[in-house]
Backbone bond lengths (Angstrom), bond angles and torsions (degrees), N, CA, C in turn:
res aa  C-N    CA-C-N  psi(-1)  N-CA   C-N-CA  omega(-1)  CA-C   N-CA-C  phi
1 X - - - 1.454 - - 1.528 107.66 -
2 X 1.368 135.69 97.70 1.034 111.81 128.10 1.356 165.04 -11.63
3 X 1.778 122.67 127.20 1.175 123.15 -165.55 1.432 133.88 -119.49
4 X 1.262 123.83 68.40 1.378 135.45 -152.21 1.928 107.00 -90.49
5 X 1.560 84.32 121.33 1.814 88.31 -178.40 1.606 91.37 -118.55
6 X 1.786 94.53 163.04 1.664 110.06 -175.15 1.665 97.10 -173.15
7 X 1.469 93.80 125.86 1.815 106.05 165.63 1.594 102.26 -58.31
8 X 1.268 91.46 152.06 1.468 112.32 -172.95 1.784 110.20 -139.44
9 X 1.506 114.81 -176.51 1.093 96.16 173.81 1.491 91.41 -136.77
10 X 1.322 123.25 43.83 1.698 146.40 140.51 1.189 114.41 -36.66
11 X 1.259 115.22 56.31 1.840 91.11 -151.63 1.878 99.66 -115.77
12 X 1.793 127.49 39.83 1.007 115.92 -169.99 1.612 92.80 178.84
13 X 1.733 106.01 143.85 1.487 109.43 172.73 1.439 124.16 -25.11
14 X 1.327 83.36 -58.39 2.143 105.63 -174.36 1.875 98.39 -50.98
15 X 1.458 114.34 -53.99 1.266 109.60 -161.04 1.479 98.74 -59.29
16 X 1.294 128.65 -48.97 1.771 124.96 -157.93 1.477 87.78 -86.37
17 X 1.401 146.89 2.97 1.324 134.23 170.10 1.884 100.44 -80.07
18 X 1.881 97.32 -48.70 1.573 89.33 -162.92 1.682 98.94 -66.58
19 X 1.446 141.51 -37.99 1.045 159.49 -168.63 1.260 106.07 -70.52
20 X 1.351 140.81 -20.64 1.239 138.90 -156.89 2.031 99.08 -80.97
21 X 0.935 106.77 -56.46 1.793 117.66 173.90 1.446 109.93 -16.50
22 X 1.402 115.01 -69.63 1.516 158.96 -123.77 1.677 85.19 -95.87
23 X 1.538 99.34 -61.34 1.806 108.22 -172.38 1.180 103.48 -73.40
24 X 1.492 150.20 -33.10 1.317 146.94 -167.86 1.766 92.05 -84.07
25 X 0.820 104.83 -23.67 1.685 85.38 -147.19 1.639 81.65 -81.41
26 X 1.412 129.08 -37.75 1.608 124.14 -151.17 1.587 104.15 -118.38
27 X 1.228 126.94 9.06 1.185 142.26 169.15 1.700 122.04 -127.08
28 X 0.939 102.92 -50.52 2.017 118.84 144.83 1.732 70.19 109.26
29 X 2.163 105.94 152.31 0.921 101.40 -139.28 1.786 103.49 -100.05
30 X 1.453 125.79 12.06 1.030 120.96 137.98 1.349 140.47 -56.63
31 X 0.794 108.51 -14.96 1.856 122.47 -161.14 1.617 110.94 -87.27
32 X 0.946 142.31 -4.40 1.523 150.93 -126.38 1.694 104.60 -167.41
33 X 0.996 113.32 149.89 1.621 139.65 173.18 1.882 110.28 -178.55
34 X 1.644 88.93 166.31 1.384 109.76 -158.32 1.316 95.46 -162.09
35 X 1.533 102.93 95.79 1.477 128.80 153.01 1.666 122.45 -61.31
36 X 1.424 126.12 55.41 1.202 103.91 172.31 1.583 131.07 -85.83
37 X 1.125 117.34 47.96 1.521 128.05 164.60 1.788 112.42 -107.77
38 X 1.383 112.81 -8.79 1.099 117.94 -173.80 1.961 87.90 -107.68
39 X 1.538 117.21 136.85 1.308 151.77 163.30 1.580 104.24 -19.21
40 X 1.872 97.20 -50.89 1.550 90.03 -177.82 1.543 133.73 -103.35
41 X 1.555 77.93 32.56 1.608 89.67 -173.65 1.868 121.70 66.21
42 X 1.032 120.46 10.65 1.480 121.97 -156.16 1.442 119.30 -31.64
43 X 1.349 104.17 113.91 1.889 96.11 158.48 0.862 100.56 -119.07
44 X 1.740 116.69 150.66 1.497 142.53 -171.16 1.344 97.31 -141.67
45 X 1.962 101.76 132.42 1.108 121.85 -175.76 0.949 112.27 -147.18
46 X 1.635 118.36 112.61 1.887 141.75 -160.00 1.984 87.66 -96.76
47 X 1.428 100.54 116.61 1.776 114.86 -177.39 1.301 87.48 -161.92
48 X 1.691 106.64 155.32 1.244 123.89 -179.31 1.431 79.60 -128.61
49 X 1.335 151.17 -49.66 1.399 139.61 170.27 1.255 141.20 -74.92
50 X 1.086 108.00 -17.85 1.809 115.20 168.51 1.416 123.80 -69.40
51 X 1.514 126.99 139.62 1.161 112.23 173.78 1.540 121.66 -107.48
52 X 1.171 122.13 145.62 1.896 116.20 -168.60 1.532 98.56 -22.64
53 X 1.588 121.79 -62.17 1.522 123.28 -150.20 1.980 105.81 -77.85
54 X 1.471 103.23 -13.90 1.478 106.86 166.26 1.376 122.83 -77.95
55 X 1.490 107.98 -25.34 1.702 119.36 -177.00 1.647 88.53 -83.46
56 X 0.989 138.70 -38.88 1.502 141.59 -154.57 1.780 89.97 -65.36
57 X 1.522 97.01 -64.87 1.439 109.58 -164.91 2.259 111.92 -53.78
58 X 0.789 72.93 -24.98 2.202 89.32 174.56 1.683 98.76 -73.97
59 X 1.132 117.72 -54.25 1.518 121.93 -139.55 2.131 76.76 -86.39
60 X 1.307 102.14 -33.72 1.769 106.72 179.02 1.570 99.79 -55.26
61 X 1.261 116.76 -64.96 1.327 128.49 -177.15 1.656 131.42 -50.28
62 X 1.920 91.63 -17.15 1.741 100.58 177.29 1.057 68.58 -92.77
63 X 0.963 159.12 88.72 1.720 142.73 132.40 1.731 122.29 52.26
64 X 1.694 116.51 30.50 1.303 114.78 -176.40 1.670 114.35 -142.56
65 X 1.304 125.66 -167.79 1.237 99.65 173.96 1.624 103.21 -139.66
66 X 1.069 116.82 -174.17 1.624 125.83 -179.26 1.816 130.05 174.45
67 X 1.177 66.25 142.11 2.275 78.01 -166.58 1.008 105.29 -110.39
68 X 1.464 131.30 115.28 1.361 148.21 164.10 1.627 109.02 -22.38
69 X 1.267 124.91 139.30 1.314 120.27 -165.42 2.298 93.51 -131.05
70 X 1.938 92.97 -1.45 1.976 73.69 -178.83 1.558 85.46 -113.06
């Protein structure tokens, strides 16, 4: 499994509540976390099939954004 992290701008309960739908449904809802106590907002996403710019395009679609950090 692969481990792909990227700043986000996740940066609050509310945000990973409205975002949470969006990420479960197209990442499935183990796969994913969201460090927002850390500066860069961290989300981490365990996929053996996704690619950085496919996770980008989901996290676009919950309504947020994010830049590959590996």
């Amino acid at each position: 499994m692969n481990t792909l992290r990227f700043k986000t701008n996740i940066n609050c309960g509310s945000c990973i509540r409205a975002a949470t739908p969006t990420l479960n449904r197209e990442l499935g809802a183990n796969n994913w976390q969201v460090d927002t106590s850390k500066p860069d907002k961290l989300l981490t996403v365990y996929s053996d099939h996704l690619s950085a710019a496919q996770i980008q395009a989901v996290v676009e679609a919950a309504g947020f954004v994010s830049f590959p950090l590996n």
